[in-house]
N, C-alpha and C positions, 0 to 999 in steps of 0.2 A: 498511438495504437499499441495494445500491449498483445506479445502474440506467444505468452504465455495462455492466454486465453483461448486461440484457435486451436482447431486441431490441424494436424499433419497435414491432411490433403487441403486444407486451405492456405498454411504455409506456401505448400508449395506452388499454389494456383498463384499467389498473393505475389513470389518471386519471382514467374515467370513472366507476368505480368508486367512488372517493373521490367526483368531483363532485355520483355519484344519493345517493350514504351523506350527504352534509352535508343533505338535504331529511327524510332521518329526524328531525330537530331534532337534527343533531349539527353543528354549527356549525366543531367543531376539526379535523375534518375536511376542508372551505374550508380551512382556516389549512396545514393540511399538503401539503394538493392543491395550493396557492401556494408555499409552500417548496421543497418538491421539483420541483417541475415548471417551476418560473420558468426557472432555466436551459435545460430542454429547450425549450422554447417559444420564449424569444427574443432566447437567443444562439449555439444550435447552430445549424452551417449546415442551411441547408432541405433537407428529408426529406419522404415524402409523407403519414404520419400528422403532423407537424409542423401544421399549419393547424389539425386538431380538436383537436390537445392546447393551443393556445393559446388555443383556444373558449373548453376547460372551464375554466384559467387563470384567463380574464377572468372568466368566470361564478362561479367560486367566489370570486375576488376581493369583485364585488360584491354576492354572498349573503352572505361575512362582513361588509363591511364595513355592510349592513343590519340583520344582526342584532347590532353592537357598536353600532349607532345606538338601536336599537329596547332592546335591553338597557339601556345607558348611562339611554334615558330613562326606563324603567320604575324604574331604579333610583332616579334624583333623584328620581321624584315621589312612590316609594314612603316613602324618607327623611324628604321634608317635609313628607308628609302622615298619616303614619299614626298620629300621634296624635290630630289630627282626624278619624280614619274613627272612633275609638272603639274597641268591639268588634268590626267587621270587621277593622280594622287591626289587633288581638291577634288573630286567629285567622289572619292571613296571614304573622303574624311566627312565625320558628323560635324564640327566645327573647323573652320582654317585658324589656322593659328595668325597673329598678326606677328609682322615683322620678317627679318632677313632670315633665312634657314640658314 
């Protein structure tokens, strides 16, 4: 999508959009709404939707960057503890590993 081609008020609809979709638990959504949007926010010269789209910007920003915090740690503790959960720890894993933990 090239959004040299939209105008302003669909930017911004286009942003916001993405920013309410990342609260669905879709996290890659943030990650997109920052890609595409970085430039429109804080390097094109100022416009008057320009302010709210760097809202949503920051916002998805720090909604990704909370849940690669929040993922990251579920992951390490999941790693090194799920042999010591026992049989909750096999039943949380999509495969059992074979062998001694």
């Amino acid at each position: 999508m090239n959004l040299e081609r939209l105008p302003n008020e669909e930017k911004l609809s286009l942003c916001r959009k993405y920013y309410l979709g990342g609260f669905a638990f879709l996290p890659f959504l943030w990650l997109v709404n920052v890609v595409w949007f970085f430039r429109e926010a804080f390097i094109k010269p100022a416009y008057t939707e320009q302010l709210q789209i760097k809202t949503y910007v920051k916002r998805s920003a720090l909604g990704l960057l909370l849940w690669v915090a929040v993922l990251t740690t579920w992951i390490t503790i999941f790693q090194h503890y799920r042999a010591e959960w026992g049989e909750v720890g096999d039943y949380l894993s999509f495969t059992i590993p074979l062998g001694i933990p």
